[in-house]
N, C-alpha and C positions, 0 to 999 in steps of 0.2 A: 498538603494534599498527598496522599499514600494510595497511587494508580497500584502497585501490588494486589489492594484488595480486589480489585474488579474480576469480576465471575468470570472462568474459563471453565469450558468441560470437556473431556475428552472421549468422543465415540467413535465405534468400532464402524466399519462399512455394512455390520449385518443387523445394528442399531437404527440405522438414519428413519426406517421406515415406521417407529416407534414415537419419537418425537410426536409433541402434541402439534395439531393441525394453525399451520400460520392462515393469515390474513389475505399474507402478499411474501409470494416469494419473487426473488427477481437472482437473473443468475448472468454471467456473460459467456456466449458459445466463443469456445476455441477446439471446440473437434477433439478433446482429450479424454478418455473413458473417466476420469476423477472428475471430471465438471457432469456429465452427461447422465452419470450413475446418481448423482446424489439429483438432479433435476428429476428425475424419473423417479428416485423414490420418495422423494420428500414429501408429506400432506401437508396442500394451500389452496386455500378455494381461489386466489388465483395466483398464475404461475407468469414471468415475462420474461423472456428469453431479450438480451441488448447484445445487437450484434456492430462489433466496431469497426469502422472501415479500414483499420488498419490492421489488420489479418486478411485479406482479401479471401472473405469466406463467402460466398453465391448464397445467397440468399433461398433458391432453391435447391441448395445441398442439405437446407435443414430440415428435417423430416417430425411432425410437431402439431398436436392440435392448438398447443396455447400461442399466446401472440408471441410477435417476434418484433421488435423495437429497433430502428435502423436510421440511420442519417450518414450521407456522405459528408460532413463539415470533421476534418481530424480534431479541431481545436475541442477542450472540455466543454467550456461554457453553451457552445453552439451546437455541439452534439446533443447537449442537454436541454437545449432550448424546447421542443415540442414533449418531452419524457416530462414536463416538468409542469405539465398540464393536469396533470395525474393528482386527484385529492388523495396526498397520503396520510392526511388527518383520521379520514375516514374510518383507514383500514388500523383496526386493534391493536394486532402485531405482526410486525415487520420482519421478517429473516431478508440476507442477502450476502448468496454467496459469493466471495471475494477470489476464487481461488484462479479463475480466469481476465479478471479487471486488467486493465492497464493503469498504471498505480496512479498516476495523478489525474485520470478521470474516477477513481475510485474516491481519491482524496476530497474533490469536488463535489462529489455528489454527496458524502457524509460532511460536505462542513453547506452544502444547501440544506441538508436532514436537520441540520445543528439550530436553522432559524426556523424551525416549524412547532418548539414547545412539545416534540415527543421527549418523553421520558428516557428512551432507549429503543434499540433495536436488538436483533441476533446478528452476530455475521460468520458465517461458516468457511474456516479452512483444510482442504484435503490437503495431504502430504502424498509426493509420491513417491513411489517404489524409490524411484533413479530419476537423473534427468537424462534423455538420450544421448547425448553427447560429452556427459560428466562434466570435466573442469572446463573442456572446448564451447559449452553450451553458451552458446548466441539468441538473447534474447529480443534483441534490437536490431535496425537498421543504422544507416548512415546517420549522425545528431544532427539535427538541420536545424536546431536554436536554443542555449540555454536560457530558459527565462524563469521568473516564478510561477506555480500555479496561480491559474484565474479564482482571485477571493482567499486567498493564504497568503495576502501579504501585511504588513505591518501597519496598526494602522497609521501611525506616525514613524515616520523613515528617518532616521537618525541621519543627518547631512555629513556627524561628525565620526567617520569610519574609522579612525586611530586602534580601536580595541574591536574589530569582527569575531564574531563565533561562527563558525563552522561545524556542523556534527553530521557527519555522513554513518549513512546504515551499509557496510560496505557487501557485497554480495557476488558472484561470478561474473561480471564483467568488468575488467578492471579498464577497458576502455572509457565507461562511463567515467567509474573513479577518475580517472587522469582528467577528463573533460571538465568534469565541476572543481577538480583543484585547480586546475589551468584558470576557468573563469573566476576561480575565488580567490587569487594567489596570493590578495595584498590583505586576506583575512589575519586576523596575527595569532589565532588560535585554532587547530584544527585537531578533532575528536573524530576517529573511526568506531563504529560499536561492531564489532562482531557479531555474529549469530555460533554462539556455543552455550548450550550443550545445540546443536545442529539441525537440521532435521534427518539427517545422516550420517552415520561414525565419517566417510571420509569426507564430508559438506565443509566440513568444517577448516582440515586440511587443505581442498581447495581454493578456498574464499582467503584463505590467507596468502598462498600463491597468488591470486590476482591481485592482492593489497601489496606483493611484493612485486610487480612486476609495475603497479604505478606508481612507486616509492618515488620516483623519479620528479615526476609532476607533483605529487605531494610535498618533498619536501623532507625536512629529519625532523620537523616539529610536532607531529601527529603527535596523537596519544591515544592510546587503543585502548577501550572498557567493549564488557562482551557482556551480553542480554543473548536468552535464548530463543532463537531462530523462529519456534513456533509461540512465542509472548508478546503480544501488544502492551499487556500490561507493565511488563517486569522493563520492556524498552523504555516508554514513557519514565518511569522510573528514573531510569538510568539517563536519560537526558535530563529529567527533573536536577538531577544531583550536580550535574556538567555544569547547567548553567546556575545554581546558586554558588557552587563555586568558584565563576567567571560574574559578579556581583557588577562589574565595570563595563560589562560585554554592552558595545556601541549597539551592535546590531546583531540579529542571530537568524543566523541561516539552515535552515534542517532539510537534507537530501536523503530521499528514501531510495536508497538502490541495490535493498537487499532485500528479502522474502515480503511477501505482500501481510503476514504478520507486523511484523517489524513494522512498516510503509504505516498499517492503521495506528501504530504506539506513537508515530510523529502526526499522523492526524490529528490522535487526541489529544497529545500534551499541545498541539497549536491550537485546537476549538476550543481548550481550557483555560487558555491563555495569552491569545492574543490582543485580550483588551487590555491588558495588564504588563504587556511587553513587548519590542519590539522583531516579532518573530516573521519569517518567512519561510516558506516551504518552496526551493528551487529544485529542478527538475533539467535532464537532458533530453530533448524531445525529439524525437522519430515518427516519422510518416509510414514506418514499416513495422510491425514486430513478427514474430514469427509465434505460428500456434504447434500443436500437438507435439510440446517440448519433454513432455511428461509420460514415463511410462506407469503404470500401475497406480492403483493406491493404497497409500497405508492405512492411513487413517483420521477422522474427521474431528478438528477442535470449532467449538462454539464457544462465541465469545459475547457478553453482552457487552454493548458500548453505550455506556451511559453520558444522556448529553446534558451540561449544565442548567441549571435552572433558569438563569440569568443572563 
């Protein structure tokens, strides 16, 4: 399987308004002018704005004729639970931008898309200008529980753990990073992917400071391959190559904790492949994140995500 070829395109902010008219567009508010610009220009006869409890954003702060989708439950599956009432059979084609998600409800909700026999979807991400607080940027709260995503896990669980794969997507919190090497320690193979070329000349420099500041928790056994920052495809990839080269791997664990690009490459290569191996997608989960981390934007990639047939 060669995820390289899968369709990406790149447009400009004064494009988006061009794009042919979607179905169903669905987007997540975090109050950032890159989420709110591309909602406002996008043509979809209809539009749904999913606001997650974990930005503590008032629901009358949004100002909005189309609907606005809400559940206090933080967990994925339960947040999902009334959105999922929605025939998405119906609607032709599907855009949904990713640029505000919270990654393991993003992840959830494209491997629920995966059991409904669509063909594909769009998913659109802005880049920004900067993040407000460069390398300091905190996008999380306190981790109150490492577990797997709900429905990305394996479907037979290898009892016998001797040979673990680990493949983290590493990204500006290196606190994360330490936490899932801490909970994964007795894995006996761990792969960091970078995001280079970046989404910024100094992103990239960054991300490598926090992979160095968790060395510690990690361990001297890593092994760092680099995918760039805005490629789902070119990631998937590069995980594809890890594990046929760990051909022994007991168990394999994929942590998305870097650009929410990156986050969709471990989605796909798991909806691709989880009947066929024993993969899991773990997560550090938070009751808090923080919104409007994003200044500006640069510029908007669309990606198409093709879902197996089978």
């Amino acid at each position: 399987m060669d995820y390289s070829i899968f369709y990406k395109e790149e447009i400009s902010p004064e494009a988006i308004k061009d794009i042919p008219t979607y179905d169903l567009f669905i987007s997540s508010y975090d109050g950032c002018e890159r989420t709110l610009k591309i909602f406002d220009e996008v043509s979809s006869r209809k539009k749904i704005w999913l606001l997650f409890p974990h930005y503590s954003i008032e629901r009358n702060s949004i100002i909005t004729e189309h609907e606005v989708y809400m559940n206090a439950s933080l967990k994925e599956d339960d947040y999902f639970f009334n959105f999922f009432e929605n025939d998405f059979k119906k609607y032709g084609n599907i855009c949904i931008d990713i640029t505000g998600f919270i990654r393991p409800h993003l992840i959830y909700l494209l491997k629920f898309l995966s059991t409904l026999k669509l063909l594909n979807i769009d998913l659109f991400y802005t880049e920004p200008n900067q993040y407000r607080n460069s390398d300091e940027t905190t996008f999380s709260g306190f981790i109150d529980e490492i577990r797997l995503v709900e429905a990305c896990s394996a479907i037979d669980t290898n009892s016998n753990t001797e040979n673990d794969l680990l493949i983290i997507s590493s990204g500006y919190d290196d606190n994360l990073i330490a936490k899932i090497c801490q909970a994964k320690r007795y894995c006996k193979k761990k792969y960091s992917i970078l995001g280079f070329p970046s989404l910024q000349p100094d992103m990239y420099q960054e991300s490598i400071l926090k992979l160095h500041n968790a060395k510690e928790s990690i361990g001297e056994n890593i092994v760092q391959k680099f995918a760039p920052a805005y490629d789902p495809f070119i990631t998937a990839q590069v995980i594809d190559e890890i594990v046929n080269a760990n051909p022994d791997a007991t168990n394999i664990y994929l942590s998305p904790l870097s650009t929410k690009p990156q986050a969709i490459g471990m989605a796909l290569y798991y909806i691709w492949n989880y009947k066929l191996k024993p993969i899991n997608i773990i997560f550090p989960f938070s009751k808090k994140y923080s919104s409007k981390n994003a200044i500006g934007l640069k510029k908007t990639w669309k990606y198409t995500f093709e879902f197996p047939l089978v």
